[in-house]
C-alpha positions as CSV (number, residue, x, y, z in Angstrom):
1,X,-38.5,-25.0,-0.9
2,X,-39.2,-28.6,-0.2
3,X,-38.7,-28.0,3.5
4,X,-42.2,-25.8,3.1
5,X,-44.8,-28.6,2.4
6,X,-46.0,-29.8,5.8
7,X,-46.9,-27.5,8.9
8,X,-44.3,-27.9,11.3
9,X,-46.7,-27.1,14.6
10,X,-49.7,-29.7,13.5
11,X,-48.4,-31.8,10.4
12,X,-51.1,-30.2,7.6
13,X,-50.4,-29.1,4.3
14,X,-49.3,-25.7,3.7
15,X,-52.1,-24.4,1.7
16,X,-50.1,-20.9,0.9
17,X,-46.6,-19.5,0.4
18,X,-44.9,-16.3,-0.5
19,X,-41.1,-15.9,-1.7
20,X,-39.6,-12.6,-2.2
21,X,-36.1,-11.7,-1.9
22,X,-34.3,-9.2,-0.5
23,X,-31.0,-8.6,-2.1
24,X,-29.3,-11.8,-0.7
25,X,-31.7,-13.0,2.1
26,X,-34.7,-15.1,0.9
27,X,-38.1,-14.8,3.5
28,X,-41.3,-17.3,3.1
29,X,-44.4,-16.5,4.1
30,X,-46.5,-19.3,4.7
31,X,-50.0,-20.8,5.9
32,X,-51.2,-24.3,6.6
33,X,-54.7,-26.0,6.3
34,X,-54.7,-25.9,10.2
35,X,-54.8,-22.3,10.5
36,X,-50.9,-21.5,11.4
37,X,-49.1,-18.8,9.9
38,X,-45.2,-17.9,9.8
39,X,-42.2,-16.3,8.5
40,X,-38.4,-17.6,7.5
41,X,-35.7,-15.7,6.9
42,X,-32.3,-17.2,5.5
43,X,-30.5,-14.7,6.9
44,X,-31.1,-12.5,10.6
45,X,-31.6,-8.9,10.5
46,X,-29.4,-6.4,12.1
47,X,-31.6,-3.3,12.5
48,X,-34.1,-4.3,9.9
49,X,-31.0,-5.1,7.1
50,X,-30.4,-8.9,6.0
51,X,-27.3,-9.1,8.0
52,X,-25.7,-11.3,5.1
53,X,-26.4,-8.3,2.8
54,X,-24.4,-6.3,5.3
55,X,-21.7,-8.9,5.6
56,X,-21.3,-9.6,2.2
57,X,-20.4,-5.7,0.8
58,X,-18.2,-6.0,3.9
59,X,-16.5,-9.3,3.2
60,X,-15.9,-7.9,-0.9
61,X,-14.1,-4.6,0.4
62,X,-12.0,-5.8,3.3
63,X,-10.8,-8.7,1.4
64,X,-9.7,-6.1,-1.8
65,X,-12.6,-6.8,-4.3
66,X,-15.3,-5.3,-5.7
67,X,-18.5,-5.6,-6.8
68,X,-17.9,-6.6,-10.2
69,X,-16.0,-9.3,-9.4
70,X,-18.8,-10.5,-6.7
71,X,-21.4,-9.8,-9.1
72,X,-19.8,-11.7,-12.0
73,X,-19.2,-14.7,-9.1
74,X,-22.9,-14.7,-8.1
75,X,-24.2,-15.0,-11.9
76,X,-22.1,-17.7,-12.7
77,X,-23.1,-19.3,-9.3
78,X,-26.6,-18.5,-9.8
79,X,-26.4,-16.8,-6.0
80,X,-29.1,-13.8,-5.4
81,X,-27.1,-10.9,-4.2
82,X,-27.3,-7.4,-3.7
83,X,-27.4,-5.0,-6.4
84,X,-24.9,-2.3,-7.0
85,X,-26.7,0.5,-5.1
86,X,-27.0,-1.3,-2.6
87,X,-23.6,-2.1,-2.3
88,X,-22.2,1.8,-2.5
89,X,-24.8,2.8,-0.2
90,X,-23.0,0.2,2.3
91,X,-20.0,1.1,1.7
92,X,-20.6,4.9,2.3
93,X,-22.5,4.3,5.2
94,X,-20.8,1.8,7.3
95,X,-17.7,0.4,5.7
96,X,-15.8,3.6,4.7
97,X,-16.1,5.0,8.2
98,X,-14.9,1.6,10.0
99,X,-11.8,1.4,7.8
100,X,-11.1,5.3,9.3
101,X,-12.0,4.6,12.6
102,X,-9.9,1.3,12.4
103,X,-7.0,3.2,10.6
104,X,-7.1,6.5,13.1
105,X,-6.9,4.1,16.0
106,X,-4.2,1.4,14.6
107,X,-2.0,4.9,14.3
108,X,-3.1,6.5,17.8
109,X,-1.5,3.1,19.0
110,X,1.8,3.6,17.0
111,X,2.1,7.1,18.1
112,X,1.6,6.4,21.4
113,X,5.0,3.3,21.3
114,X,7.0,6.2,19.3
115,X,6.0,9.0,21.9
116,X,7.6,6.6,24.5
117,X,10.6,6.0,22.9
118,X,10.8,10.0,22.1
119,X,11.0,10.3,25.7
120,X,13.6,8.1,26.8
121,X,15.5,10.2,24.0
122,X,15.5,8.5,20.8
123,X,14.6,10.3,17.9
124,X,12.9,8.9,14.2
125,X,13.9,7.9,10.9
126,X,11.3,8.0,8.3
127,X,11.5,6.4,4.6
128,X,9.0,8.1,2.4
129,X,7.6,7.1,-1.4
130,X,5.4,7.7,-3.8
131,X,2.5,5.7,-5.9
132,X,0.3,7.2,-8.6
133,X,-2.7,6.0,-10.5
134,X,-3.8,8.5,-12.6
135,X,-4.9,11.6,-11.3
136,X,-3.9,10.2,-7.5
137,X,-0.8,9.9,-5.9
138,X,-0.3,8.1,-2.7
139,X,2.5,9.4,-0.3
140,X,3.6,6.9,2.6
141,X,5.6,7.7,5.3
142,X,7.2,4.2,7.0
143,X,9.4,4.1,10.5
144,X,13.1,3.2,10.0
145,X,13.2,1.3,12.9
146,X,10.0,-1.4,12.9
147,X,9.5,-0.7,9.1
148,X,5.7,0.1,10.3
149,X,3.4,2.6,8.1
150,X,2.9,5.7,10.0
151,X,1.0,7.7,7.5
152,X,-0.3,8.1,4.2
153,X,-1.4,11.4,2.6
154,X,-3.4,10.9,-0.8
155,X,-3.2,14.0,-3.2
156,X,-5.8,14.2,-6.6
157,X,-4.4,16.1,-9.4
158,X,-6.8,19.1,-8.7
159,X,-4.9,20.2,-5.7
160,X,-1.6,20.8,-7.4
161,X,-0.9,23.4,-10.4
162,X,0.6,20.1,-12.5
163,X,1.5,16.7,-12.0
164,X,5.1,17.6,-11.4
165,X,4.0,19.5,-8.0
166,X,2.0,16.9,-7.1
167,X,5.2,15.4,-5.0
168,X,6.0,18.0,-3.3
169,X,2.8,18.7,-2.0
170,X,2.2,15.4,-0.8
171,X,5.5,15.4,0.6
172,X,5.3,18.3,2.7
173,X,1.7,18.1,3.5
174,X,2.6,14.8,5.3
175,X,5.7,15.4,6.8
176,X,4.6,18.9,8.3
177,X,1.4,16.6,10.0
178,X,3.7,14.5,11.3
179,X,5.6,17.2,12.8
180,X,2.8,18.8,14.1
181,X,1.7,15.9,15.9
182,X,5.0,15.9,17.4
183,X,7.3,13.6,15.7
184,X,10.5,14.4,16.8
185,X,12.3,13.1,13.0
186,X,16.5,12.8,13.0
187,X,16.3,11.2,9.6
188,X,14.6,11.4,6.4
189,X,15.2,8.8,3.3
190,X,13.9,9.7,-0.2
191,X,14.6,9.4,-3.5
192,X,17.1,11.9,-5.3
193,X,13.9,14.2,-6.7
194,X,15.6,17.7,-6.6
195,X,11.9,19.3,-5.8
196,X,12.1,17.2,-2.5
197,X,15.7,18.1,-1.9
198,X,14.9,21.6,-2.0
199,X,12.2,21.7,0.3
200,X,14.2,19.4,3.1
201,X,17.2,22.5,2.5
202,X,14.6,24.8,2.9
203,X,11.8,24.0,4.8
204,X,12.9,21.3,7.4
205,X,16.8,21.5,7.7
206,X,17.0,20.2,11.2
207,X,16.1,16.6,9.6
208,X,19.0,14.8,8.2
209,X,18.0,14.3,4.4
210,X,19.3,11.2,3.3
211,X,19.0,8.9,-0.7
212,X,17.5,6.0,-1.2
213,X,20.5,3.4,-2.0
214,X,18.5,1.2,-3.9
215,X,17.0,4.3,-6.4
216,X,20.4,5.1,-7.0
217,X,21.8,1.6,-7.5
218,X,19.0,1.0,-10.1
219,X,19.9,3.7,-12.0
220,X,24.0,3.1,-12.0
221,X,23.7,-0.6,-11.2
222,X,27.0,0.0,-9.3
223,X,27.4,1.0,-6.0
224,X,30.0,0.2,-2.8
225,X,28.5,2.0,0.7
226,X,31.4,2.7,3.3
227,X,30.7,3.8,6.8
228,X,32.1,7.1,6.2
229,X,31.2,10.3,3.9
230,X,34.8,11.0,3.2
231,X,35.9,6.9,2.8
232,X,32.9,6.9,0.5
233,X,33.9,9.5,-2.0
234,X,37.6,8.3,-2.0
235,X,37.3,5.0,-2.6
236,X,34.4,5.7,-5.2
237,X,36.7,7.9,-7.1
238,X,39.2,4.7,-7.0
239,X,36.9,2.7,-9.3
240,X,38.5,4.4,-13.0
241,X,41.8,3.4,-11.8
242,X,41.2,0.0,-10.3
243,X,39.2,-1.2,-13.5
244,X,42.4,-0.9,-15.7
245,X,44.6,-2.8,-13.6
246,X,45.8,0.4,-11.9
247,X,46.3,0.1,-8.3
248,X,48.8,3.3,-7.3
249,X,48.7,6.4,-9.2
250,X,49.2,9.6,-8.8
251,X,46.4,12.5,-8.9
252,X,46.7,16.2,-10.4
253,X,47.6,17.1,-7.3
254,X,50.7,15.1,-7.1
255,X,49.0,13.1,-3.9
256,X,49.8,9.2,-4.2
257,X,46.9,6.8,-3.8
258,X,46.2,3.1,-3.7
259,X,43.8,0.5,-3.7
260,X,43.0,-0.7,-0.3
261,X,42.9,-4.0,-1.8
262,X,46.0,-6.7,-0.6
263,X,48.7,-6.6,-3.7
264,X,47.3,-8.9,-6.5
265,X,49.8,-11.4,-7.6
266,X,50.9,-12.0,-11.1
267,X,48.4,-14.9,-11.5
268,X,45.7,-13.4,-10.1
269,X,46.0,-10.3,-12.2
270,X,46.0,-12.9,-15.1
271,X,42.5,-14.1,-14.6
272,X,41.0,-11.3,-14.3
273,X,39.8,-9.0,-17.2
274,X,40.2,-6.0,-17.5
275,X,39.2,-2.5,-19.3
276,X,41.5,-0.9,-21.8
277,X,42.1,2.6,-21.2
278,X,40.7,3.7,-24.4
279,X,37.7,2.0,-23.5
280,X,35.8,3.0,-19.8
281,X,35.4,6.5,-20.8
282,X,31.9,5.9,-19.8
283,X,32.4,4.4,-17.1
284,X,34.6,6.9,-15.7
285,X,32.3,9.8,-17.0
286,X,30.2,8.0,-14.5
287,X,31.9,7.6,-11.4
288,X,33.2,11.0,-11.6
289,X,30.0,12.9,-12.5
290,X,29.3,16.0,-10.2
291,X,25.9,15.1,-8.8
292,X,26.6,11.4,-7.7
293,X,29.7,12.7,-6.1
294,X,27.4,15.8,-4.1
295,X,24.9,12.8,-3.4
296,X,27.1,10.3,-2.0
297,X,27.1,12.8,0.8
298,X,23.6,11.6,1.5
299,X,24.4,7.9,1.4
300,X,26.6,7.6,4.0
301,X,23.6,5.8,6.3
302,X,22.7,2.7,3.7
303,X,19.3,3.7,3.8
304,X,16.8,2.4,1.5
305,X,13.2,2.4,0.8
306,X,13.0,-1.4,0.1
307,X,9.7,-2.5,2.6
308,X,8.1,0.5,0.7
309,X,8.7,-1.0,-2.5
310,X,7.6,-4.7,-0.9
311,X,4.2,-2.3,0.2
312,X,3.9,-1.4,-3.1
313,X,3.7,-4.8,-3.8
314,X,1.3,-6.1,-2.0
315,X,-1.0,-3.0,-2.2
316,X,-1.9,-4.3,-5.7
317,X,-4.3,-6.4,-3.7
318,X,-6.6,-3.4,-3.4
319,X,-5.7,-1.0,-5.9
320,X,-5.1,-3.1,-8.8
321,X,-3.9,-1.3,-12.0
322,X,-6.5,-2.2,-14.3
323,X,-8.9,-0.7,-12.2
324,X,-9.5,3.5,-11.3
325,X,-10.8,4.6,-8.0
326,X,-12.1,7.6,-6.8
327,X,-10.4,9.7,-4.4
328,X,-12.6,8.0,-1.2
329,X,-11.9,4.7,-3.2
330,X,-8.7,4.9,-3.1
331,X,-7.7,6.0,0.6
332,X,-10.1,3.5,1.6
333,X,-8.1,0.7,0.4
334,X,-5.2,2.2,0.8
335,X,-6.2,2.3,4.4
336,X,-7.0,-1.5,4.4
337,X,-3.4,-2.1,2.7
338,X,-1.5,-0.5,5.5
339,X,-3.7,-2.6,8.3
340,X,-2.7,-5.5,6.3
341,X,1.5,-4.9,6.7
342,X,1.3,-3.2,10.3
343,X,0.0,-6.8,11.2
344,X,2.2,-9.0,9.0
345,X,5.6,-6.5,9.2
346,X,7.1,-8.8,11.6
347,X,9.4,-11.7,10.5
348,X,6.8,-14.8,9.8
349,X,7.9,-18.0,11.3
350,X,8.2,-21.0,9.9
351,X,6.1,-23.6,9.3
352,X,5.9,-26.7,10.7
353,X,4.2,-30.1,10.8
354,X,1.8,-31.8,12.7
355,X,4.4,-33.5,14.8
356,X,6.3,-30.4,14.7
357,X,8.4,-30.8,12.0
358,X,9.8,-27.5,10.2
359,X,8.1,-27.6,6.6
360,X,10.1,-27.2,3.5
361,X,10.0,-27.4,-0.4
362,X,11.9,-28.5,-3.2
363,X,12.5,-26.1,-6.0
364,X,14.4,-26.5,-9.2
365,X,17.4,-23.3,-9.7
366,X,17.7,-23.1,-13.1
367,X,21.2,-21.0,-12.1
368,X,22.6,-24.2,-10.2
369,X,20.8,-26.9,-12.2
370,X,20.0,-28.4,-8.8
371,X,17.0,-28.7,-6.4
372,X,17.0,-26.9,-3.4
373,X,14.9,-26.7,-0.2
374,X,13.3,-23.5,0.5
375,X,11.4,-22.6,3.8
376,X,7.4,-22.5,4.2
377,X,6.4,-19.9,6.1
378,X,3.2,-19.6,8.5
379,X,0.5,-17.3,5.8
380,X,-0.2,-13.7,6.7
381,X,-2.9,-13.0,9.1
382,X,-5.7,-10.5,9.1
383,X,-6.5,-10.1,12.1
384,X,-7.6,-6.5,11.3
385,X,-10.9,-7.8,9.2
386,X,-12.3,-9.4,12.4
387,X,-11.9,-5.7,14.4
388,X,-13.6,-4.4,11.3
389,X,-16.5,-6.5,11.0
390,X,-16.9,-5.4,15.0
391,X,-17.5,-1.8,13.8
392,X,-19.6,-2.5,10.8
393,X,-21.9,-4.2,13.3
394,X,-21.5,-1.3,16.3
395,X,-22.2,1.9,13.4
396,X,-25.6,-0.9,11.8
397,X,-27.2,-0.9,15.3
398,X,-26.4,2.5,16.1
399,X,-30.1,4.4,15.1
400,X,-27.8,7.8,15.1
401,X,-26.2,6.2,11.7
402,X,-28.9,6.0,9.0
403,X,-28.7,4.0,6.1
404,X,-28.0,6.0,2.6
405,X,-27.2,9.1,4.8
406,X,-23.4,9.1,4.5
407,X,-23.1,12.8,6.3
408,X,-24.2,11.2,9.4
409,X,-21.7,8.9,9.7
410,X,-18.2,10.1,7.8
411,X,-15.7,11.5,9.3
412,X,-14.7,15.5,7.6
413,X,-13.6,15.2,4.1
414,X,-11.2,17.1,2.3
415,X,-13.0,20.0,0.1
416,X,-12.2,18.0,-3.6
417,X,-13.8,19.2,-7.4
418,X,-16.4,16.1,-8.1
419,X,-14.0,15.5,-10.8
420,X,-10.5,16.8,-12.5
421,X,-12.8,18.3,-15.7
422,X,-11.1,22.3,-15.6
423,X,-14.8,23.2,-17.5
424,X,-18.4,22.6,-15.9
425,X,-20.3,19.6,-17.9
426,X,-22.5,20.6,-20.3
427,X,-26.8,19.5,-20.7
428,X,-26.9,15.9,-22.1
429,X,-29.6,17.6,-24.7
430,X,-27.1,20.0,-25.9
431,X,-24.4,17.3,-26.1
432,X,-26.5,14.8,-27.9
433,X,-28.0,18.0,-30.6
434,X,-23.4,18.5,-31.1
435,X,-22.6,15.1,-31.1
436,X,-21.3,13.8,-34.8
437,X,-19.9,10.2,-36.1
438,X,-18.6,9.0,-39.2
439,X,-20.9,6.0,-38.8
């Protein structure tokens, strides 16, 4: 407050000054000997709100955090900031509805591209998986093609009779909005869950259901994928025989087979090693099970729900695990997440110098006891935040939009319990006169 000493229109002493805050802006009154009089603000208002107490709830949420973390940040800085009603009455407002408006539009756009190629005749793939946090599960729906996220459908634990159902009713919620939007879908990828097997049978046998390669390989940690269904299965059956140094035999239908592999010579059959028969009964237990055999059927495509699992990933930005959401919570940042890879799904280039030099670094394998030179890539980009910020600004000045009156601004929300309790809450009185403690 030094800067508040000496009159800045005639050069007298100010005689009076009054600090108060609001949230994070900072305002002075002041008055001088001469008779002036004036007012600072450290921050501009947008609509009669600090903009940096606007900015700063947005710049928390879009960036993943929350107010915790920017309340434990401002203690240990000593910063003035908002306080945590504040901050939720923000969010409902203003930032909630620009991350929908933002979302709803980013997907308008990709609708629009997929409509275009619908028409030239090409039909869809989808990859679809799951993530759950405790009573929510989050159901994304990705393109096969451009690896973009076309939808996400959030179900609490409310909606469905058990968590078990709570995948298929996310499943086919999403899928039949899709379709109803008019998605014209050729392909499906999903894990082996028979609930969502039976529903693509059922429900939506026009779409070719297909596994997830990389669920399956996780779970057998073996797996050869041949272009054909048939090739598949034969060679996969091959594996028992091949494994014990058996390359022609004959089957229990007296039809010869061989490995399609060139004759191995004498040496080569040397250094390898090989099972005993005595001892791959589970291996072959294995390969020959039933249901991986019927499932192979559905692997034929190599498809996989790998940049789900790499979404998965990165979501962990805004929905760390340590951490519950609530329902709006949750979509909100989910919503953020999928802004976040749309822009960044393309292949990143790499990085180069000032003089235009590709950039590199030197890291140590421990596998090849060597150093080796691995690309830098330009960062990810977010773009989206700037578009956001935009909207936050638009919905502050709009006087239709008022301030700690969420209904005026949200758009329809689904009809939810205000929690997953099956019983109503009881009086605090009559739960304090019930309550007992060993201590």
């Amino acid at each position: 407050m030094s800067l508040f000493k000496f009159c800045q229109m005639c050069g007298q002493q100010i005689s009076s000054k009054t600090i108060f805050d609001t949230g994070a802006q900072r305002t002075v009154k002041w008055m001088c000997l001469g008779g002036h009089s004036g007012m600072w603000k450290s921050s501009p208002d947008v609509r009669r709100m600090a903009e940096v107490n606007l900015l700063s709830a947005a710049a928390v949420l879009f960036r993943g955090g929350t107010y915790t973390e920017l309340s434990d940040w401002c203690q240990t800085m000593g910063v003035q900031m908002i306080g945590k009603t504040t901050f939720y009455n923000i969010k409902k407002t203003y930032l909630q509805p620009a991350i929908e408006h933002v979302y709803m539009e980013q997907r308008k756009v990709l609708l629009a591209e997929v409509y275009l190629k619908q028409e030239d005749g090409k039909k869809q793939g989808l990859n679809w998986d799951l993530l759950c946090r405790l009573r929510l599960c989050a159901y994304t729906f990705i393109l096969d093609e451009t690896k973009e996220i076309l939808h996400t459908e959030l179900v609490q634990c409310t909606e469905a009779t058990s968590s078990g159902a709570m995948e298929p009713l996310g499943f086919r919620r999403g899928l039949t909005e899709l379709l109803d939007m008019g998605l014209d879908v050729e392909m499906m990828a999903t894990d082996r869950s028979t609930s969502i097997q039976k529903i693509m049978r059922e429900d939506y046998p026009e779409v070719k259901h297909e596994f997830d390669i990389w669920h399956t390989a996780k779970v057998i940690a073996l797996l050869r994928i041949f272009s054909f269904t048939q090739a598949l299965q034969n060679r996969w059956n091959f594996i028992p025989h091949h494994v014990i140094n058996e390359h022609q035999w004959t089957d229990g239908d007296g039809k010869r087979h061989r490995c399609d592999h060139a004759p191995l010579t004498a040496l080569e059959q040397k250094k390898r090693i090989w099972m005993k028969k005595d001892s791959f009964q589970d291996l072959s237990s294995l390969v020959i099970d039933t249901w991986l055999l019927k499932d192979l059927q559905k692997m034929a495509l190599f498809k996989h729900t790998g940049p789900l699992e790499i979404f998965h990933s990165a979501l962990l930005k805004y929905l760390p695990k340590r951490q519950a959401f609530s329902y709006e919570g949750m979509r909100e940042r989910g919503y953020l997440a999928v802004l976040e890879h749309n822009e960044n799904i393309v292949v990143r280039e790499q990085a180069t110098t000032g003089t235009g030099e590709p950039r590199f670094r030197q890291v140590y394998c421990k596998k090849s006891k060597q150093w080796i030179l691995k690309k830098i890539y330009n960062p990810h980009t977010t773009n989206f935040i700037t578009t956001l910020i935009k909207k936050v600004r638009e919905d502050r000045l709009n006087p239709t939009i008022k301030f700690k009156d969420p209904t005026s601004s949200t758009l329809p929300q689904p009809a939810l319990p205000p929690n997953i309790a099956p019983v109503p809450k009881p009086p605090k009185e009559a739960a304090i006169t019930l309550f007992q403690s060993r201590f």
